[in-house]
Structure formats: structure tokens, C-alpha cells
C-alpha positions in Angstrom: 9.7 19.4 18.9 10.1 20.1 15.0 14.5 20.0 15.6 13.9 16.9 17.8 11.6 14.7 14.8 13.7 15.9 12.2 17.0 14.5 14.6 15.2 11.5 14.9 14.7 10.7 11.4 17.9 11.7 10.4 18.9 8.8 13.1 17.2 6.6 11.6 18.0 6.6 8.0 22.2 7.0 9.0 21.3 3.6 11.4 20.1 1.9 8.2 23.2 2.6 6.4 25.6 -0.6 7.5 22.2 -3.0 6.2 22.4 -1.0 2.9 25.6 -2.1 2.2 25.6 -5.4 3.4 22.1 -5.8 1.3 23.5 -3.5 -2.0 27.4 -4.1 -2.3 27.0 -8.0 -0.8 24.1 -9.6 -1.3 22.8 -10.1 1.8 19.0 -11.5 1.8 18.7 -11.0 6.4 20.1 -7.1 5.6 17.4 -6.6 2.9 14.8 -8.0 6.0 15.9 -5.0 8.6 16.1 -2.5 5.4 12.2 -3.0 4.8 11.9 -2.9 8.4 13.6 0.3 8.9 11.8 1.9 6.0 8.2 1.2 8.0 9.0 2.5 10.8 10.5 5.6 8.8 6.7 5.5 6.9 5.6 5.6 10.7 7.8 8.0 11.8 7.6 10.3 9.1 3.5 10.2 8.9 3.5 10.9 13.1 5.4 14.5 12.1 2.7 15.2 9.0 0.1 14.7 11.4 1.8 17.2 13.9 3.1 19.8 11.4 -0.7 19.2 9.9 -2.3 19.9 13.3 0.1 23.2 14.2 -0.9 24.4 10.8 -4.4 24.3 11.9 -4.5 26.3 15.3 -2.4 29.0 13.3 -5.6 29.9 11.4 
């Protein structure tokens, strides 16, 4: 599970990288939209596999 979250967050960040430019080296305001976007569901995505690392940590003890 741990290879698979980590895969999907990689994902995630390289499918954000076409908005980054567009938004960074052009200007574009609808880019900067779908950046912020992205980033949530990163936030989302990234506090699902806290909760999971948290809650194997746990039954270890």
C-alpha cells in the first residue's frame, strides 16, 4: 500500500507540472485555479497516508 500512495502522489505533483508553467513562466490566471486545486487534493491525499502510516504505527506497539 505504502509503494502505491507514495506512486500516487508522485502522480500527482508531475500532473501539475504543465499548470506550473503555464501559471509561473506565462501568466496564466485559469492555470493558477487548477494549481490550487491540485495542491488540495495533494493536502487530502497526503493527510489520508499520515492517517494510515499513523494507524500501522499503532498496532506495531
Amino acid at each position: 500500500m505504502a509503494q502505491n500512495s507514495f506512486e500516487q502522489i508522485r502522480q500527482h505533483v508531475m500532473s501539475l507540472e504543465d499548470d506550473f508553467s503555464k501559471f509561473y513562466d506565462k501568466g496564466n490566471k485559469a492555470a493558477g485555479t487548477r494549481i490550487r486545486k491540485g495542491m488540495q487534493e495533494l493536502k487530502e491525499l497526503a493527510q489520508k497516508i499520515r492517517l494510515e502510516v499513523q494507524g500501522m504505527k499503532n498496532t506495531e506497539d
